[in-house]
TORZA-588671 format. One record per residue (C-alpha): residue number from 0; residue in one letter; z, y, x. Coordinates in steps of 0.1 Angstrom, whole numbers. Layout:
<rs>
+-----+------+-------+-------+-------+
!  nr ! rest !     w !     v !     u !
+-----+------+-------+-------+-------+
! NUM !    A !     Z !     Y !     X !
...
+-----+------+-------+-------+-------+
</rs>
This chain:
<rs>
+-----+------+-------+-------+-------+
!  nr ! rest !     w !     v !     u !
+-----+------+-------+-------+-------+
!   0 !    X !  -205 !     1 !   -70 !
!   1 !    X !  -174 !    -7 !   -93 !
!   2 !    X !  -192 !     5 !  -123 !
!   3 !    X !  -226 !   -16 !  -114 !
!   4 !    X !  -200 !   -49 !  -109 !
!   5 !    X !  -181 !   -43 !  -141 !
!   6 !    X !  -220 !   -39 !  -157 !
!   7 !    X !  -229 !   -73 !  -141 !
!   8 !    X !  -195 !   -91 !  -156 !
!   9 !    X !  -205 !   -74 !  -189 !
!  10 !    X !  -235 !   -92 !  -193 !
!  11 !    X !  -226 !  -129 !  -181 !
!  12 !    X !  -197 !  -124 !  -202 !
!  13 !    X !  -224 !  -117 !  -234 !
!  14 !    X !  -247 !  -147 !  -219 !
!  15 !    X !  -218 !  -168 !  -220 !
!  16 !    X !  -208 !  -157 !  -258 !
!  17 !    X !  -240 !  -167 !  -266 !
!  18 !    X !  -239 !  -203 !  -256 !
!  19 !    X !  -209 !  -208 !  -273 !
!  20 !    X !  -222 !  -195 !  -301 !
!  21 !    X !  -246 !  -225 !  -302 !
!  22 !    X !  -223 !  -251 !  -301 !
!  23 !    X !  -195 !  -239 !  -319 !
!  24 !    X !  -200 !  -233 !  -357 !
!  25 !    X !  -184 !  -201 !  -378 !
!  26 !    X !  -188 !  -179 !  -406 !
!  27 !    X !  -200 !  -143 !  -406 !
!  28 !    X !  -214 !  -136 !  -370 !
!  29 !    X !  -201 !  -169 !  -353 !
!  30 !    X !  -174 !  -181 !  -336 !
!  31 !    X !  -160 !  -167 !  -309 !
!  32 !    X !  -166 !  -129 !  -319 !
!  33 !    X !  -190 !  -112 !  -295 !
!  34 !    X !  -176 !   -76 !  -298 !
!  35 !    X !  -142 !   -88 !  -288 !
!  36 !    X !  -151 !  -112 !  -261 !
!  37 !    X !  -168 !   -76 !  -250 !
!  38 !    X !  -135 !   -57 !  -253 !
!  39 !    X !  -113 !   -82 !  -241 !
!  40 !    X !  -136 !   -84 !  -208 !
!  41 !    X !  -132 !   -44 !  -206 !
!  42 !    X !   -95 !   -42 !  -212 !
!  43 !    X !   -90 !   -71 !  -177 !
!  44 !    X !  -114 !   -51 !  -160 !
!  45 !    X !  -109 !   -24 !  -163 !
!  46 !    X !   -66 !   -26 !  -164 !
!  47 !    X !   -67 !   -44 !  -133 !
!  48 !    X !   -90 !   -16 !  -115 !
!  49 !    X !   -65 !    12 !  -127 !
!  50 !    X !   -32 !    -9 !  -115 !
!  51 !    X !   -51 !   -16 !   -84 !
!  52 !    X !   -58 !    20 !   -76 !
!  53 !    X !   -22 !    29 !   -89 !
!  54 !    X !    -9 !    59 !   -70 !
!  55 !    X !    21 !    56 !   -42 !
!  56 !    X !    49 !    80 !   -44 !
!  57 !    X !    45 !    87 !    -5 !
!  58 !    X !     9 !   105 !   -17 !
!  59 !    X !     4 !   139 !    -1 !
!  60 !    X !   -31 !   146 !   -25 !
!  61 !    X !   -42 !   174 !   -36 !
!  62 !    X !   -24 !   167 !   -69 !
!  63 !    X !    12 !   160 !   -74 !
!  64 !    X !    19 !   121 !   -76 !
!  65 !    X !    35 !   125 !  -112 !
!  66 !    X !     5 !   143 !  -122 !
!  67 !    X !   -22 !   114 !  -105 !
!  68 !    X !     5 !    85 !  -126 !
!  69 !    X !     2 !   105 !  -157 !
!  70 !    X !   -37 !   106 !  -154 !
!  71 !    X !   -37 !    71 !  -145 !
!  72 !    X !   -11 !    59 !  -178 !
!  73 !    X !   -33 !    82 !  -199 !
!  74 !    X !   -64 !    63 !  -187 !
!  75 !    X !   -46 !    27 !  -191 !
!  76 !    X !   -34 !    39 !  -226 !
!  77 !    X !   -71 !    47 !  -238 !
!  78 !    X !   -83 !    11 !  -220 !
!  79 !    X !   -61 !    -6 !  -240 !
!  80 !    X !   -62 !    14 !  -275 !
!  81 !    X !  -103 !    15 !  -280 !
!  82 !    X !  -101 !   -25 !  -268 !
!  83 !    X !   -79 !   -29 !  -296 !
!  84 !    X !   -93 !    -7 !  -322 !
!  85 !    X !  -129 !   -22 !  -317 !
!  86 !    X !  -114 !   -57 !  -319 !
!  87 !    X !   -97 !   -47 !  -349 !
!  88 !    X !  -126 !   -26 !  -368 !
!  89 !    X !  -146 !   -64 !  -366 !
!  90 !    X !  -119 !   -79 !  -391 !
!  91 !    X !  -116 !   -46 !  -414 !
!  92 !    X !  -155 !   -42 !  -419 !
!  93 !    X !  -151 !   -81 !  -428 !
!  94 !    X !  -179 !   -93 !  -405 !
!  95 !    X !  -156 !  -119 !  -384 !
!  96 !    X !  -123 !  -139 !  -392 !
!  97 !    X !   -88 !  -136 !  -374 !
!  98 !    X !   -94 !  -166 !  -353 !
!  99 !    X !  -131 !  -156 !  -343 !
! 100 !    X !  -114 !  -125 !  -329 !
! 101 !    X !   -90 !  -140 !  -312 !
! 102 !    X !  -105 !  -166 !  -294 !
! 103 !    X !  -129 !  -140 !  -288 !
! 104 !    X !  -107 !  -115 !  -273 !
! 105 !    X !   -86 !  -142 !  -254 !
! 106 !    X !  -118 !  -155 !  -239 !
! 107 !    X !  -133 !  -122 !  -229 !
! 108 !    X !   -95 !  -110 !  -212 !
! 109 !    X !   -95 !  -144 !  -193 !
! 110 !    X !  -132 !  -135 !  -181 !
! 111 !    X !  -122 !  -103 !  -172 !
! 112 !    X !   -95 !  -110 !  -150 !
! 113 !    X !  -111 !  -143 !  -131 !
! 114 !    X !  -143 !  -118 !  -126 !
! 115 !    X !  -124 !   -91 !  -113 !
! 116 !    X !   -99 !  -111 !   -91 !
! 117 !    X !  -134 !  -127 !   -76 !
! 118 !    X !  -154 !  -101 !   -71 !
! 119 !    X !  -130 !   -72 !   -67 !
! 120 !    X !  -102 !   -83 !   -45 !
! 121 !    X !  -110 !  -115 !   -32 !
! 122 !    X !  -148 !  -111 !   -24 !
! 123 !    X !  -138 !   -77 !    -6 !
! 124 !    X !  -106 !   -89 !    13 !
! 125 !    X !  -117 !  -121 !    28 !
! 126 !    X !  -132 !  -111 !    65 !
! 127 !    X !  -162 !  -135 !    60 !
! 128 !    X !  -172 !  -116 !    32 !
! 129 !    X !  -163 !   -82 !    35 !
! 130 !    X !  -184 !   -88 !    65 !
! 131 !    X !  -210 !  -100 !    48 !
! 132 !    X !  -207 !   -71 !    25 !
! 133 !    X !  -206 !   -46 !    48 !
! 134 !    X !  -240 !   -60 !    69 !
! 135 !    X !  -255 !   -58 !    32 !
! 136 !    X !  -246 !   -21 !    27 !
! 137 !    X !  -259 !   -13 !    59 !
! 138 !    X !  -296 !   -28 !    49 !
! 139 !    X !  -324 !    -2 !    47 !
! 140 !    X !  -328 !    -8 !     6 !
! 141 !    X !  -291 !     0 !     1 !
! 142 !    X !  -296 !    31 !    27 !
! 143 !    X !  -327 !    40 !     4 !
! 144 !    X !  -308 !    41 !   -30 !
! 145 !    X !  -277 !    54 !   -17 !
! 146 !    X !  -258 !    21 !   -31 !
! 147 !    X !  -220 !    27 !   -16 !
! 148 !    X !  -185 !    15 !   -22 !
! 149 !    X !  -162 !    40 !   -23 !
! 150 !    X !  -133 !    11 !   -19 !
! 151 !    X !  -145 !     7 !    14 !
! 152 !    X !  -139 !    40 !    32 !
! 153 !    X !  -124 !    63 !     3 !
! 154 !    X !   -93 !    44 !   -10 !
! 155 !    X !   -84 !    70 !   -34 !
! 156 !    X !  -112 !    72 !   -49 !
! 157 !    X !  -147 !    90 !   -45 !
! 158 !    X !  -134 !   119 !   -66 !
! 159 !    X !  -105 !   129 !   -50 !
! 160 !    X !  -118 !   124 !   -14 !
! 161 !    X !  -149 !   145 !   -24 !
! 162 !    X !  -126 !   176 !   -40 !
! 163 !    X !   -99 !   175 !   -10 !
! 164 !    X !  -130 !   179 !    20 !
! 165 !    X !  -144 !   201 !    -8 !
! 166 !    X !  -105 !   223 !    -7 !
! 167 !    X !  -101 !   216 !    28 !
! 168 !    X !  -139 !   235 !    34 !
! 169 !    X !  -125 !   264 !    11 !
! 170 !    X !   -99 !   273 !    31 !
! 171 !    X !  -113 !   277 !    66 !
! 172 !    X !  -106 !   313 !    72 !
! 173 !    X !   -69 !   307 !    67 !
! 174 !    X !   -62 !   277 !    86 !
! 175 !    X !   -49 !   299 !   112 !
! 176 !    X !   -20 !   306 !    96 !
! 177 !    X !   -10 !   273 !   102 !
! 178 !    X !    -4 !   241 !   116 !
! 179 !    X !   -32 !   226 !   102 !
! 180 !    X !   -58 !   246 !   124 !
! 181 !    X !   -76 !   223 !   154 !
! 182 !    X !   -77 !   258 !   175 !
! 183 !    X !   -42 !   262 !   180 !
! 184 !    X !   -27 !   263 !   218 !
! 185 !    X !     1 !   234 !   211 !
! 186 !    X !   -30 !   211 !   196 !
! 187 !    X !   -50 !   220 !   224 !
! 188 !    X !   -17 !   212 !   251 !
! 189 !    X !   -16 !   179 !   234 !
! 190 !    X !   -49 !   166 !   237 !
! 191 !    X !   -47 !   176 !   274 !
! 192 !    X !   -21 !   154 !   277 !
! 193 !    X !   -40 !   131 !   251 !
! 194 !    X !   -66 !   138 !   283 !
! 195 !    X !   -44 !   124 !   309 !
! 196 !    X !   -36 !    90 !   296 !
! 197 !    X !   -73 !    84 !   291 !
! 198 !    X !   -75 !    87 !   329 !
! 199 !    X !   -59 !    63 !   333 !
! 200 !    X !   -81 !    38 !   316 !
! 201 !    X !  -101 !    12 !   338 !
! 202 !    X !  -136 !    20 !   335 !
! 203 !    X !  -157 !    -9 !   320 !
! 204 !    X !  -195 !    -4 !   307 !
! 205 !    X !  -188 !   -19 !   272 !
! 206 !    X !  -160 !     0 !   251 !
! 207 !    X !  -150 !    38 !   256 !
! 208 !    X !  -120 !    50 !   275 !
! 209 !    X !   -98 !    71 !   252 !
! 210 !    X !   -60 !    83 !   255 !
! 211 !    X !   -33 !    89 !   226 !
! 212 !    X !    -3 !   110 !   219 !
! 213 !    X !    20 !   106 !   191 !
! 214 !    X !    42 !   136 !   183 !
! 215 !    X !    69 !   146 !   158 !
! 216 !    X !    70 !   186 !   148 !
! 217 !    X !   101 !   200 !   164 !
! 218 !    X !   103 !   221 !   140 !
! 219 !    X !   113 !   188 !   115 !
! 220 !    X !   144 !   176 !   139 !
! 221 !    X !   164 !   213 !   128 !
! 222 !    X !   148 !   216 !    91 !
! 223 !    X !   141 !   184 !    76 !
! 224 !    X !   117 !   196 !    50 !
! 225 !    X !    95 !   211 !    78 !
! 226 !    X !    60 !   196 !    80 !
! 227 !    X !    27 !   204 !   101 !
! 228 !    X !    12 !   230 !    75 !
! 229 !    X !    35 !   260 !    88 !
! 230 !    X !    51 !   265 !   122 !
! 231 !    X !    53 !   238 !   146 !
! 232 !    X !    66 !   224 !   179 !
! 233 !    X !    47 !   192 !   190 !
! 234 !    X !    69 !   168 !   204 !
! 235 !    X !    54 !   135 !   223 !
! 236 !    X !    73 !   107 !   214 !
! 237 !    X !    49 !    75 !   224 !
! 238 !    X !    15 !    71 !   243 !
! 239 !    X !    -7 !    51 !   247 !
! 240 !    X !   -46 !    45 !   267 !
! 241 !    X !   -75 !    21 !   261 !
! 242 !    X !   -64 !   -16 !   273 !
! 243 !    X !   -28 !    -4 !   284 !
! 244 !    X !    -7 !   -35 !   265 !
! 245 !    X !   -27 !   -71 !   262 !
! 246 !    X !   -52 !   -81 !   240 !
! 247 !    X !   -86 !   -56 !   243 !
! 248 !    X !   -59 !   -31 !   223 !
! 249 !    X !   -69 !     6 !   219 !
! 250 !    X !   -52 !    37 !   226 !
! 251 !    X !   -37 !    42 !   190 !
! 252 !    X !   -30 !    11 !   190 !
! 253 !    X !    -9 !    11 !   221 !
! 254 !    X !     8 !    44 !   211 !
! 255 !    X !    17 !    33 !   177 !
! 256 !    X !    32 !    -3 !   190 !
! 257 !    X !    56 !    15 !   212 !
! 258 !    X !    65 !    38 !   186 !
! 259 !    X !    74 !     6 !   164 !
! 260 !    X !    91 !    -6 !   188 !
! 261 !    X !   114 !    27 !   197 !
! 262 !    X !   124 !    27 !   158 !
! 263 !    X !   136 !   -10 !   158 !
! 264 !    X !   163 !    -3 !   184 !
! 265 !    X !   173 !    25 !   164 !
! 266 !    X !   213 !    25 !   157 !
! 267 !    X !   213 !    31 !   124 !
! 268 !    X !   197 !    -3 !   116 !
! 269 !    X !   189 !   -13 !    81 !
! 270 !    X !   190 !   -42 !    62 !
! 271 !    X !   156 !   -55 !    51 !
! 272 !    X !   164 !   -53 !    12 !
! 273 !    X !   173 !   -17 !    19 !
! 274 !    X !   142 !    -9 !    37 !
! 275 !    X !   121 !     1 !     4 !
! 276 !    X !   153 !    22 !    -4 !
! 277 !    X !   148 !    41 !    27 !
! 278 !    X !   113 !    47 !    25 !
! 279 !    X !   114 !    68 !    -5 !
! 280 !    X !   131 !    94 !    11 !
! 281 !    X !   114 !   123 !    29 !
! 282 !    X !    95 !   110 !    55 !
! 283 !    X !    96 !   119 !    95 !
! 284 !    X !    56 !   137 !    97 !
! 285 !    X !    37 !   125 !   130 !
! 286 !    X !     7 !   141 !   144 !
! 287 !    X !   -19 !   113 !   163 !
! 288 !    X !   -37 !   133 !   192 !
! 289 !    X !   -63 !   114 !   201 !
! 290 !    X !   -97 !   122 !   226 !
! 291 !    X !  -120 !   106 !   203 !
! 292 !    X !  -120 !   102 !   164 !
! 293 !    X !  -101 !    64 !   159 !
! 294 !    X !  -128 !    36 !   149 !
! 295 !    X !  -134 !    22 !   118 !
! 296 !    X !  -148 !    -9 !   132 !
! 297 !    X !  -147 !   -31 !   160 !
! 298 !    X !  -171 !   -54 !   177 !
! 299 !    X !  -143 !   -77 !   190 !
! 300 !    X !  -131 !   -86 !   150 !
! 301 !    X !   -97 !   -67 !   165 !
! 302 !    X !   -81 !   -44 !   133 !
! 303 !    X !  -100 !   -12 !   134 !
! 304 !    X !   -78 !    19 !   147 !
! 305 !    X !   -82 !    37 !   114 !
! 306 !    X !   -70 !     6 !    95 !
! 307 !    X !   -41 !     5 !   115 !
! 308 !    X !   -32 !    41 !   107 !
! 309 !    X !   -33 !    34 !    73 !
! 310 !    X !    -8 !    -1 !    77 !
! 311 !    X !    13 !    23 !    98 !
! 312 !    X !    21 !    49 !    66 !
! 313 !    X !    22 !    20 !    39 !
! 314 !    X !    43 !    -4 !    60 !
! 315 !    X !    63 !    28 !    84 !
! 316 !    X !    92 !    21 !   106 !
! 317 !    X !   123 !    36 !   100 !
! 318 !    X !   143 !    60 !   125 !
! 319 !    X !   166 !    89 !   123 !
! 320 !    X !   154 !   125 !   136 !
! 321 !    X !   183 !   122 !   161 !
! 322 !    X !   173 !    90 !   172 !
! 323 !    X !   136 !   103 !   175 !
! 324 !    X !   150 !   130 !   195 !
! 325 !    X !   163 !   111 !   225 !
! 326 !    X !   128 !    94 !   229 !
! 327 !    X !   111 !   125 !   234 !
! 328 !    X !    94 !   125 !   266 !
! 329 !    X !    97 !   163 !   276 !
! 330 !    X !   138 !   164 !   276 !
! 331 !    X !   140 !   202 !   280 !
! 332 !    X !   125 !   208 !   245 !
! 333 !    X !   153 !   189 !   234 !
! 334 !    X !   184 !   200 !   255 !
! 335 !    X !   193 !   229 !   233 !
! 336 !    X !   194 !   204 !   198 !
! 337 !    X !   230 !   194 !   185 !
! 338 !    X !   242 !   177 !   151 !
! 339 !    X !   206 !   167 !   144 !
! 340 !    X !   202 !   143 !   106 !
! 341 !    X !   212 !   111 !   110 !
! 342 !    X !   195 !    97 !    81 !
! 343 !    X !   173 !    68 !    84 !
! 344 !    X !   137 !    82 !    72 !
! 345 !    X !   102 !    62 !    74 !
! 346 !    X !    74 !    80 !    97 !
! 347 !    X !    47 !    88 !    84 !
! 348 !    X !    14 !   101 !   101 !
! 349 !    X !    -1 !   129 !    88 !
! 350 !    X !   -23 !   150 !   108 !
! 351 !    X !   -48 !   132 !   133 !
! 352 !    X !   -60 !   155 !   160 !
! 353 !    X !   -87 !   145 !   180 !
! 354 !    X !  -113 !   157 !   205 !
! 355 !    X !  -148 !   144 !   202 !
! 356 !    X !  -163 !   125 !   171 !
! 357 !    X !  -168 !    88 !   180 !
! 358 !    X !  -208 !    82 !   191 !
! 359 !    X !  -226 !    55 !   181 !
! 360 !    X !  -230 !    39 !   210 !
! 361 !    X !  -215 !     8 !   199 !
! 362 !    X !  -211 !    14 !   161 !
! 363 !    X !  -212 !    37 !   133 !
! 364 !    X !  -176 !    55 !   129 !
! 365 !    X !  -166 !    61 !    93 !
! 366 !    X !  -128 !    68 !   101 !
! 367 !    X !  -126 !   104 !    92 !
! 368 !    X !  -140 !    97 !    59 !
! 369 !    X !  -116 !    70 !    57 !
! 370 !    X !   -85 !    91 !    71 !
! 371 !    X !   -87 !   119 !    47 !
! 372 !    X !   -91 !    96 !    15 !
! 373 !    X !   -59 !    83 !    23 !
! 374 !    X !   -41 !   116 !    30 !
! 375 !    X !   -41 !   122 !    66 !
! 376 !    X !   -54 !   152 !    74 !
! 377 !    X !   -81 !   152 !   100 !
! 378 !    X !   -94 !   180 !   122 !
! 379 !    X !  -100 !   187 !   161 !
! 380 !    X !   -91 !   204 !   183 !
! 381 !    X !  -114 !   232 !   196 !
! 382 !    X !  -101 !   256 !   224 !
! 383 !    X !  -108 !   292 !   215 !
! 384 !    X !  -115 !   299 !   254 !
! 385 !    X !  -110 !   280 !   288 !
! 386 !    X !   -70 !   272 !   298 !
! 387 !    X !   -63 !   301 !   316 !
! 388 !    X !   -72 !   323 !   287 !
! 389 !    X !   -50 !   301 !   262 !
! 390 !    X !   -21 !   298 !   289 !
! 391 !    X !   -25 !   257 !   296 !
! 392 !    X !   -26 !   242 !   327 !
! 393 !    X !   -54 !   219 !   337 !
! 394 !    X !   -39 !   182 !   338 !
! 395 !    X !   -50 !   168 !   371 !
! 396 !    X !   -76 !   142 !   367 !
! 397 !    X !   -94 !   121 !   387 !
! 398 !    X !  -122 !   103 !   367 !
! 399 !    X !  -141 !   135 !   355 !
! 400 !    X !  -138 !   173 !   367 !
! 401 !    X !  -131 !   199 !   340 !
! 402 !    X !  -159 !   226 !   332 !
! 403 !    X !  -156 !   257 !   315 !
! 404 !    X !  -189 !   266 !   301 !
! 405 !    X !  -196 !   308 !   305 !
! 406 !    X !  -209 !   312 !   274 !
! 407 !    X !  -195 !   287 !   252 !
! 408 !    X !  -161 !   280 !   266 !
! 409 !    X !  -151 !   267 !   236 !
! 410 !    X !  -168 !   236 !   244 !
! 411 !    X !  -155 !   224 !   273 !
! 412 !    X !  -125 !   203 !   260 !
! 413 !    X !  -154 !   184 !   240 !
! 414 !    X !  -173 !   176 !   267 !
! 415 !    X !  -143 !   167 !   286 !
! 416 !    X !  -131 !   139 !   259 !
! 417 !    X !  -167 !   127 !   258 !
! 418 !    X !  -173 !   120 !   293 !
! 419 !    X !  -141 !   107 !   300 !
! 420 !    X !  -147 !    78 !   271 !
! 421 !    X !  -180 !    73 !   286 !
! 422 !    X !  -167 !    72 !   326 !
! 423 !    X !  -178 !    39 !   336 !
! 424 !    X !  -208 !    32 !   318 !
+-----+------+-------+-------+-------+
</rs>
């Protein structure tokens, strides 16, 4: 949709050079120069889009963040040199003067960086708009052509969230070696207990009850260069269940807040100016367990779950693995840990785990999509037989009754998530 916009500028910019041209007298091809109002409108577009869309040095792409800045620069570099080139090419072939290219140039720049500012960041960060956006992209002509926004649900671009499910896809039949893989036992044990919290939802007939876990890798608190992609230990720190905490809030949500909240009391309190300076250092990973995929939007106006994930990793809270380590809610994994790091590390989430894909019941759930744009890694959790088999015990619930299918057992966790976010309705 980017490209379409920048096509649209292009031509009120050339509609505009055109009137000017009437009332403003010059030698050669008139006054101000055309091909440089044109460049000058596709350096300020275009520049602004590429610092917009700068990579973060907390990116866990595909490609190294050096590499993503380099390809950026290189891209910025080439903006600005052809802008130039053209606008210089006018005065050598003799067909405009100095000042027509200037003014030209200038005027086209200043064009280029209102239009943008409008149309690119204002029109599509204002909440009256974006919903109004949003209601438009949903219209059956848009639906027809295909018209999208990749700024919408793919952050990073529709490139690089296209390749990474593409990479993701091609290595399937060795996601067991590792932490990554939705079927294995300690990602199963955690959405039971994921499972739990949701019981203790209050049924209502208009939003779905869900439960939360978040978890740091044990594995992390001894090796501090540990993350979820080789062996791991899930840990639950915080939890959280549909309308626990004020305010219609969701189970993420609720999870997440207390988890805030733990890291402000850490001891090893920082100094706000310092903050930045902390989170550039290797980051604390946290795995989100959740019964059904986080929403992208909400009825209520509330800040979408998946939104909120995002905030979480470009705004995280600062902590100390050994602080972490005392708010871990099973104490005997912890007992045996001494002399854990000390330094104050941001948290970031990585992996989100969770048991059913959001119906559309209510709305139309775009936060995997979103998720994996932004580097999180999404997958879920599917039980490669019934509890017994796997060595979990059943959490006791009382809303719903768990049922092991005979012939597809590895179903049943599924089905559980789904009918306890439906109880009630």
């Amino acid at each position: 949709m980017v490209y379409l916009n920048a096509l649209v500028g292009q031509v009120l910019c050339e509609y505009i050079n055109g009137k000017l041209k009437k009332h403003i007298l010059g030698t050669g091809y008139g006054m101000p120069s055309s091909h440089s109002q044109f460049c000058g409108f596709f350096c300020a577009f275009w520049s602004l889009h590429i610092l917009l869309h700068w990579p973060s040095s907390s990116s866990r792409q595909l490609r190294s963040a050096w590499l993503q800045c380099l390809d950026q620069a290189y891209m910025l570099f080439l903006t600005i040199l052809f802008s130039a080139l053209t606008c210089y090419s006018r005065h050598h072939l003799l067909y405009h003067t100095p000042e027509q290219i200037m003014v030209g140039a200038g005027l086209g720049f200043l064009m280029g960086l209102m239009y943008f500012t409008v149309t690119e960041y204002l029109f599509k960060h204002t909440a009256f708009t974006q919903t109004w956006w949003k209601a438009f992209l949903r219209s059956s002509v848009c639906r027809a052509l295909r018209v999208c926004d990749s700024s919408l649900s793919c952050p990073k671009g529709m490139v690089e969230s296209t390749y990474s499910h593409w990479y993701e896809g091609l290595g399937t039949t060795s996601l067991a070696l590792h932490g990554w893989d939705g079927s294995h036992p300690a990602h199963v044990s955690m959405m039971l207990r994921a499972l739990e919290e949701a019981d203790h939802c209050a049924a209502v007939k208009t939003a779905f009850s869900v439960g939360c876990v978040l978890a740091i890798n044990g594995k992390q608190l001894d090796d501090v260069s540990a993350d979820w992609s080789g062996r791991m230990e899930p840990l639950a720190l915080t939890t959280g269940f549909s309308r626990e905490l004020p305010g219609n809030t969701h189970a993420e949500e609720c999870a997440m807040e207390k988890l805030v909240r733990y890291c402000a009391t850490t001891p090893e309190a920082v100094s706000s100016h310092s903050v930045s300076e902390v989170r550039k250092r290797t980051p604390l990973y946290i795995a989100l367990y959740t019964t059904m995929e986080p929403c992208s939007e909400r009825l209520s106006g509330n800040v979408p779950c998946a939104q909120r994930i995002l905030a979480f990793n470009e705004r995280p809270p600062v902590s100390t693995a050994a602080w972490l380590s005392r708010g871990i809610m099973d104490k005997q994994a912890t007992h045996t840990r001494t002399s854990l790091d000390r330094t104050l590390r941001p948290l970031r989430i990585v992996l989100v785990v969770q048991g059913v894909r959001e119906p559309d019941d209510f709305v139309q759930c775009k936060a995997t999509r979103m998720l994996r744009a932004a580097d999180v890694h999404v997958t879920q959790a599917v039980p490669t037989g019934s509890p017994a088999t796997m060595g979990l015990a059943c959490p006791s619930l009382t809303s719903i009754a768990l049922h092991v299918p005979g012939e597809t057992p590895e179903v049943w966790l599924e089905d559980a998530c789904l009918r306890m976010a439906r109880k009630g309705q």
